[in-house]
ZAFIBA-466658 format. One record per residue (C-alpha): residue number from 1; x, y, z. Coordinates in pm, whole numbers, plus 50000, padded with zeros to 5 digits. Layout:
BEGIN
REC dovo    px    py    pz
REC  NUM     X     Y     Z
...
//
This chain:
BEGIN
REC dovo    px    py    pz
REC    1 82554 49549 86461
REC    2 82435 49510 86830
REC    3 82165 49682 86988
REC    4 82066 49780 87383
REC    5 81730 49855 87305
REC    6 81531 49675 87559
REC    7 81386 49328 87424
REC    8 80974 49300 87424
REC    9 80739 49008 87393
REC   10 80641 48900 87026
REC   11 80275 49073 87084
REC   12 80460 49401 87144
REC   13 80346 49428 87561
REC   14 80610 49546 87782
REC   15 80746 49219 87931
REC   16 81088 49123 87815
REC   17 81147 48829 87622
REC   18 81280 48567 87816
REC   19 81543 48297 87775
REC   20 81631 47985 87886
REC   21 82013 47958 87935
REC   22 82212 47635 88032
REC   23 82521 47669 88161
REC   24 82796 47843 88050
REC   25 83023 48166 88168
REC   26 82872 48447 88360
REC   27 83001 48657 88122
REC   28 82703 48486 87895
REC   29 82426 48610 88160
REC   30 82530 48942 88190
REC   31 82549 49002 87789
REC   32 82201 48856 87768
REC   33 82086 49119 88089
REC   34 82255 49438 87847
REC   35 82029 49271 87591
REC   36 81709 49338 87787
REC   37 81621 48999 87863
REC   38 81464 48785 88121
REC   39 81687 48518 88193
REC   40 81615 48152 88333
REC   41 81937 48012 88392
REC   42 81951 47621 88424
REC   43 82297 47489 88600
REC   44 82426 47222 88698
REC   45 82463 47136 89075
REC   46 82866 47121 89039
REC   47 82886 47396 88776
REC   48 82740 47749 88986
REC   49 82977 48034 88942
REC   50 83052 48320 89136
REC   51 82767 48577 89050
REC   52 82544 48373 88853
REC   53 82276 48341 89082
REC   54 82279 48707 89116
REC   55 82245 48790 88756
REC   56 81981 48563 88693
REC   57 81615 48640 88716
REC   58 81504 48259 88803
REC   59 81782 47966 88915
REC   60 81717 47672 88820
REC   61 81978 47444 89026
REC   62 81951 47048 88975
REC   63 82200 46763 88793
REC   64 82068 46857 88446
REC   65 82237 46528 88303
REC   66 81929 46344 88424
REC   67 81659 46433 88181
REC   68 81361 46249 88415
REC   69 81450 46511 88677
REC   70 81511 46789 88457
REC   71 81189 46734 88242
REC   72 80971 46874 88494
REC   73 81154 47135 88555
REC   74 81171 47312 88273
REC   75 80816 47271 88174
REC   76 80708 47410 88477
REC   77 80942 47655 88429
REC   78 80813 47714 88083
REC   79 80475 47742 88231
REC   80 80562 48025 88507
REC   81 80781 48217 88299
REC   82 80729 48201 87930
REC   83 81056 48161 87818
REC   84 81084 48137 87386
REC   85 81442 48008 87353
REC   86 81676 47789 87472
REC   87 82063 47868 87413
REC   88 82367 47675 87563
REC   89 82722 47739 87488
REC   90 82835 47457 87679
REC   91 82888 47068 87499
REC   92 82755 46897 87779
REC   93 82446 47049 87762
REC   94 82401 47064 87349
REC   95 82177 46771 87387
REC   96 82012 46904 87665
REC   97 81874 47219 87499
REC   98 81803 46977 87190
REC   99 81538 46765 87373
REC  100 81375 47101 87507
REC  101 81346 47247 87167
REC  102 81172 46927 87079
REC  103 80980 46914 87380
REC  104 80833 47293 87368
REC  105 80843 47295 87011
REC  106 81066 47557 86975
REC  107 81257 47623 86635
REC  108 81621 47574 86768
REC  109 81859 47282 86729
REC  110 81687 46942 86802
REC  111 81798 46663 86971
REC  112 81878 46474 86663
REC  113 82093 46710 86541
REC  114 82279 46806 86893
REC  115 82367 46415 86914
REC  116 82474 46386 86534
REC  117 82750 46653 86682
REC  118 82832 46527 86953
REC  119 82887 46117 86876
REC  120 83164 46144 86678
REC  121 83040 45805 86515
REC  122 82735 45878 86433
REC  123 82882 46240 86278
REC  124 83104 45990 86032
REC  125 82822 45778 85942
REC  126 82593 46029 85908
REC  127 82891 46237 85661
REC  128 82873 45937 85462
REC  129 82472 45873 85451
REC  130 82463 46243 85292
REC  131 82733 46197 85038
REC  132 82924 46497 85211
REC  133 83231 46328 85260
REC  134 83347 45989 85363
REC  135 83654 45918 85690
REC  136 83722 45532 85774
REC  137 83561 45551 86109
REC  138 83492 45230 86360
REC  139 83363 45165 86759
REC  140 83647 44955 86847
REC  141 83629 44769 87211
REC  142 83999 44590 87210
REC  143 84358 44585 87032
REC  144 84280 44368 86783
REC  145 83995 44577 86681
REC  146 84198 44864 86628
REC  147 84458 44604 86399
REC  148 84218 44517 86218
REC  149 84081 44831 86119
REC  150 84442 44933 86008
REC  151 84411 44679 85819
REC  152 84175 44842 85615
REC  153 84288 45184 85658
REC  154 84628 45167 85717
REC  155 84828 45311 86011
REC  156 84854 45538 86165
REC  157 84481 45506 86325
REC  158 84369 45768 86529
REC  159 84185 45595 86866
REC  160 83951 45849 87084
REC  161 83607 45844 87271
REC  162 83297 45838 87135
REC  163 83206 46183 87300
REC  164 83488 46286 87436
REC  165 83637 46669 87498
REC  166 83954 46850 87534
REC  167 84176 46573 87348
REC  168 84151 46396 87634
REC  169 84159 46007 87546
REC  170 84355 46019 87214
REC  171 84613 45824 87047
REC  172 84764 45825 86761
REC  173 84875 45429 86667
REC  174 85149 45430 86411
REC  175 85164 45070 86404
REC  176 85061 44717 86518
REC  177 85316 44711 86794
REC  178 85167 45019 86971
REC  179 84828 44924 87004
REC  180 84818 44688 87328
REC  181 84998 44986 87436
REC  182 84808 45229 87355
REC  183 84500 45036 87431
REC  184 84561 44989 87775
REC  185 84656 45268 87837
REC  186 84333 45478 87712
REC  187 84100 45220 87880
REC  188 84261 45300 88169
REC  189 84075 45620 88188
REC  190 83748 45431 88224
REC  191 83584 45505 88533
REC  192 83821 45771 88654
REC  193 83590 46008 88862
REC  194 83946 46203 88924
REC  195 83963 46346 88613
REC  196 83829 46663 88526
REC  197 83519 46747 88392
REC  198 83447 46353 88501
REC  199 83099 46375 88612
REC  200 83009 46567 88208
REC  201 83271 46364 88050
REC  202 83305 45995 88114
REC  203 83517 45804 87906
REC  204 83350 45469 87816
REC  205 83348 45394 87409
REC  206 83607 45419 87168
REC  207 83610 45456 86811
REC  208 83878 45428 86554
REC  209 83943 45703 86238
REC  210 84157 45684 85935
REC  211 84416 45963 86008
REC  212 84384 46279 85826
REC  213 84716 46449 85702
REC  214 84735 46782 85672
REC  215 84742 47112 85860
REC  216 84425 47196 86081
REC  217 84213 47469 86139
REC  218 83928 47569 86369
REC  219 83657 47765 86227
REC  220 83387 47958 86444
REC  221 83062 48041 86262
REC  222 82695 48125 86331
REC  223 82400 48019 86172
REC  224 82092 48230 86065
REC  225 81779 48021 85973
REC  226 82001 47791 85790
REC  227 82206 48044 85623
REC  228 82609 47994 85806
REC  229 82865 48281 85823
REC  230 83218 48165 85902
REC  231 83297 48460 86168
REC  232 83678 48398 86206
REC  233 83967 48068 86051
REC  234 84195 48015 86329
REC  235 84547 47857 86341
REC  236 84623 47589 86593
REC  237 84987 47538 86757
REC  238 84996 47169 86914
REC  239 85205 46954 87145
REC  240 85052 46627 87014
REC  241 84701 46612 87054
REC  242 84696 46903 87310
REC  243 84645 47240 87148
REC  244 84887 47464 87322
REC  245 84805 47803 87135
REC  246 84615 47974 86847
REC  247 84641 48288 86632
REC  248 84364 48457 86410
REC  249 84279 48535 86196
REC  250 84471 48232 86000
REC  251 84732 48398 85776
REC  252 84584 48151 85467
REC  253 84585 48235 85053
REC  254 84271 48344 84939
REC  255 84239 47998 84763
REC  256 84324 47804 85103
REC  257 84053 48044 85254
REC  258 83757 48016 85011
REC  259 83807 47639 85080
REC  260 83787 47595 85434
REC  261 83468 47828 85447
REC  262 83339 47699 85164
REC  263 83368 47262 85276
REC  264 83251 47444 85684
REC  265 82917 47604 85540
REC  266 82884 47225 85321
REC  267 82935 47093 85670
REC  268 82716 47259 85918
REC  269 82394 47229 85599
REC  270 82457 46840 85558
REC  271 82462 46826 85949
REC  272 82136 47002 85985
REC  273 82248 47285 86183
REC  274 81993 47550 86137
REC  275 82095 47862 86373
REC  276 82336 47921 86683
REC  277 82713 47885 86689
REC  278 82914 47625 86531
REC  279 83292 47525 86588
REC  280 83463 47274 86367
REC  281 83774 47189 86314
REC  282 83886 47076 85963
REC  283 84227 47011 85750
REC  284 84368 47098 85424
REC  285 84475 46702 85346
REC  286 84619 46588 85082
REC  287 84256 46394 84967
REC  288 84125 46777 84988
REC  289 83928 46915 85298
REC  290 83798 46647 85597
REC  291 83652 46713 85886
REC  292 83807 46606 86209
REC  293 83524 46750 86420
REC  294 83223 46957 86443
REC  295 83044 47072 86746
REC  296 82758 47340 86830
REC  297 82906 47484 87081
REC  298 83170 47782 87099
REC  299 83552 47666 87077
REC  300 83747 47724 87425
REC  301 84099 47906 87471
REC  302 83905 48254 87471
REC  303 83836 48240 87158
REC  304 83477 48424 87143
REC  305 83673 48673 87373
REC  306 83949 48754 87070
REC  307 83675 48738 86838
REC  308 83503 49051 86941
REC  309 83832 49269 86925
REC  310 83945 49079 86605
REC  311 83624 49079 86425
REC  312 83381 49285 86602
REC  313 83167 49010 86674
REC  314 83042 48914 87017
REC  315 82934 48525 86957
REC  316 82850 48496 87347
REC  317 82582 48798 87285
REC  318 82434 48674 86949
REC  319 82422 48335 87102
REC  320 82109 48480 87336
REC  321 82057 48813 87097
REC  322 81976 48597 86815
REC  323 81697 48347 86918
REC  324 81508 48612 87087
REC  325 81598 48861 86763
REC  326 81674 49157 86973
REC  327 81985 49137 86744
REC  328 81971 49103 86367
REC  329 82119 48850 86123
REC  330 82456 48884 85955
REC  331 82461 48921 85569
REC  332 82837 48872 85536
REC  333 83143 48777 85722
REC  334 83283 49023 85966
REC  335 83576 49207 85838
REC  336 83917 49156 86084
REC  337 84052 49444 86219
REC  338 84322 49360 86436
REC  339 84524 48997 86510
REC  340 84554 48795 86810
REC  341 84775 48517 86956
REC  342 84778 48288 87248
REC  343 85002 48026 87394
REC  344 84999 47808 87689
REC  345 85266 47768 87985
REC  346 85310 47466 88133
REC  347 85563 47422 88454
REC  348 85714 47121 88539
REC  349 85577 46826 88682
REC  350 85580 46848 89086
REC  351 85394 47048 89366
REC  352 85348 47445 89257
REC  353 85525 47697 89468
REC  354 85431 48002 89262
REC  355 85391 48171 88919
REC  356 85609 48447 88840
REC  357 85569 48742 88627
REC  358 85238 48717 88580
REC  359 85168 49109 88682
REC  360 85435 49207 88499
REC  361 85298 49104 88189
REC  362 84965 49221 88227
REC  363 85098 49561 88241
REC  364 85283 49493 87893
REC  365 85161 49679 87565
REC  366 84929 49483 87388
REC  367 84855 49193 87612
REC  368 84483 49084 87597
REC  369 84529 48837 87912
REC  370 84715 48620 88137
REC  371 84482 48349 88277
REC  372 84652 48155 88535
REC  373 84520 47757 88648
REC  374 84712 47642 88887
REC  375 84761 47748 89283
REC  376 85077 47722 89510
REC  377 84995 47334 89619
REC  378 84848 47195 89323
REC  379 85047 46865 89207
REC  380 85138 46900 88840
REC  381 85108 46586 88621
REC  382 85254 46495 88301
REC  383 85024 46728 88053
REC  384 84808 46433 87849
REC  385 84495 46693 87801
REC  386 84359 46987 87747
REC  387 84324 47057 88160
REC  388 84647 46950 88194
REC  389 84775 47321 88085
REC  390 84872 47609 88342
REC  391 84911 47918 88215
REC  392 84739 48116 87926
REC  393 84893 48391 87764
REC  394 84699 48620 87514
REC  395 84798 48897 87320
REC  396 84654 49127 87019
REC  397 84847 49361 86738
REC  398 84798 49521 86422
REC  399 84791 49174 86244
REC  400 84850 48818 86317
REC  401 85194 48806 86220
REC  402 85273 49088 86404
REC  403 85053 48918 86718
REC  404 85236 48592 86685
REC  405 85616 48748 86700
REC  406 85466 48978 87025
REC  407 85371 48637 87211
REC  408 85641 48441 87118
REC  409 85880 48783 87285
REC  410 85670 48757 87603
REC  411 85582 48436 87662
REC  412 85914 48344 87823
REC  413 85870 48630 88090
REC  414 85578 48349 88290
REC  415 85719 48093 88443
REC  416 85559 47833 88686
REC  417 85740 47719 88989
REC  418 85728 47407 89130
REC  419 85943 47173 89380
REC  420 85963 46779 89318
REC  421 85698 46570 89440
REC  422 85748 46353 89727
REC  423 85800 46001 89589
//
């Protein structure tokens, strides 16, 4: 399926084919270097990773947010180097790479399309517009706003930002009682340079969704000139809003199945998504399929890392492979070969001393990972988020049964220490 054979320039001469990449993992970089390419890499100022700047054949360093600075940049960049593709794996740069596809005329995603993923507004209306499906959706700027669109929908309303990531910022309202509550409480968030991922991620607008019963799903794909292969159906294992684990493949009927791929690939056309990855998360409700989100970006947890021991497919190299076609298209979804799990440990709210058994558990039989974010020091909040989660635990067996009844024996063996905070 993948191929090292050195990349070349459309005319055939013996300079590699060269690719713009924003942001993202170094992991990204080096998979695009195996490929044979020439790599620009565009980061942002607060973003450089370890080794990044050594992989890379140009660095491009500069707040890439600001598109009158940025501009330049790449077109000169363009100019010196040649590059034929953009590709970003990161959300906060989706847009980004849209406006330089439109700019250099390139074939990937525009900028329309980028921002139709990314406001989750304008994805509703735009669901509608097409006739693909229709969710209640609302901006909503106080309380009252959010009664009065349960007036028309009913409660409970789900409340979030406009373009906001990692379930940070949402509420579920179950009735009129709750929502000065509620209200306040998101607001609150407004302006909070703290937080992280603030500078990428500010929260500002708000808009209010008909809730969506059901049980929910993420599905990672990639798109080939239009044509959309669903890659892997994952299940989701919540605390709330937060997502606190996955396992995949999904263990779904073949009905179930056939569904969710089936409403995903409806999705991603009526979106206009015409190549690159895709990651959308949808439910089985009881009005049939909905989509709660869509985004062209890759989903987080490690996902694209169980993906190429589950499925065989590397997403993070086709993302680069692809628009350069050093690597050719898929004609039909990978086959799973083996199962995966992972959950999340959170310690107790305080200052960290330590987390134990960590070692220990990488040296167990069949674990894929243990990815640890916190330090001896950090202060531990109330979890309210996606960053608000310590410890990930990842494991792979024969199947995903068999993967979720490993995790679920070893996840007790990690346990994060902390002390009380002062005060």
């Amino acid at each position: 399926m993948d191929t090292d054979t050195p990349s070349r320039t459309p005319d055939g001469g013996d300079t590699p084919a060269t690719i713009l990449i924003i942001g993202g993992r170094l992991e990204a970089l080096r998979k695009a270097k195996e490929l044979g390419l020439r790599i620009v890499f565009l980061q942002h100022k607060e973003r450089l990773l370890p080794g990044q700047a050594e992989v890379a054949d140009v660095l491009l360093l500069v707040d890439y947010l600001d598109w009158e600075v940025t501009r330049p940049l790449v077109r000169a960049a363009h100019e010196a180097y040649g590059f034929t593709a953009v590709m970003t794996l990161v959300e906060q740069a989706t847009e980004l790479a849209g406006r330089i596809n439109d700019m250099l005329g390139f074939d990937g995603t525009s900028y329309e399309v980028a921002r139709r993923f990314h406001d989750k507004l304008r994805m509703r209306e735009w669901l509608h517009s097409t006739g693909f499906e229709s969710v209640g959706c609302a901006e909503v700027a106080s309380a009252d706003d959010v009664r009065d669109f349960a007036g028309r929908y009913g409660f409970p309303v789900i409340v979030k930002p406009l373009d906001g990531t990692a379930s940070r910022g949402i509420a579920v309202i179950h009735g009129p009682e709750e929502a000065d509550e509620a209200w306040a409480e998101l607001t609150g968030l407004r302006g909070r340079d703290d937080l992280p991922m603030a500078t990428f991620y500010p929260v500002d607008r708000f808009i209010a969704e008909e809730y969506i019963d059901g049980v929910e799903y993420s599905v990672e794909s990639f798109s080939f000139d239009g044509r959309h292969i669903v890659v892997s159906i994952t299940d989701k294992f919540a605390d709330g809003c937060v997502e606190m684990g996955h396992a995949l493949p999904a263990i779904l009927s073949a009905e179930d199945e056939t569904v969710i791929e089936d409403h995903v690939v409806g999705f991603l056309t009526a979106m206009g998504l015409k190549d690159g990855v895709g990651h959308t998360e949808i439910r089985l409700s009881s009005k049939g399929p909905r989509i709660i989100e869509g985004h062209d970006r890759v989903a987080g947890d490690r996902l694209l890392d169980f993906m190429s021991v589950t499925h065989g497919f590397d997403i993070e190299r086709y993302a680069s492979g692809w628009p350069t076609r050093v690597l050719p298209a898929l004609t039909a979804r990978p086959e799973p070969v083996l199962g995966a799990a992972t959950k999340w440990v959170n310690g107790e709210p305080g200052i960290v001393e330590g987390v134990e058994g960590v070692e220990e558990l990488r040296a167990e039989p069949g674990v894929f990972g243990v990815d640890v974010h916190v330090a001896p020091g950090d202060v531990i909040e109330p979890m309210s988020d996606n960053f608000g989660r310590h410890v990930q635990v990842l494991v792979t067996a024969d199947t995903t049964a068999a993967a979720i009844e490993r995790i679920d024996a070893l996840i007790g063996r990690v346990r994060v220490v902390t002390r009380p905070a002062a005060g």
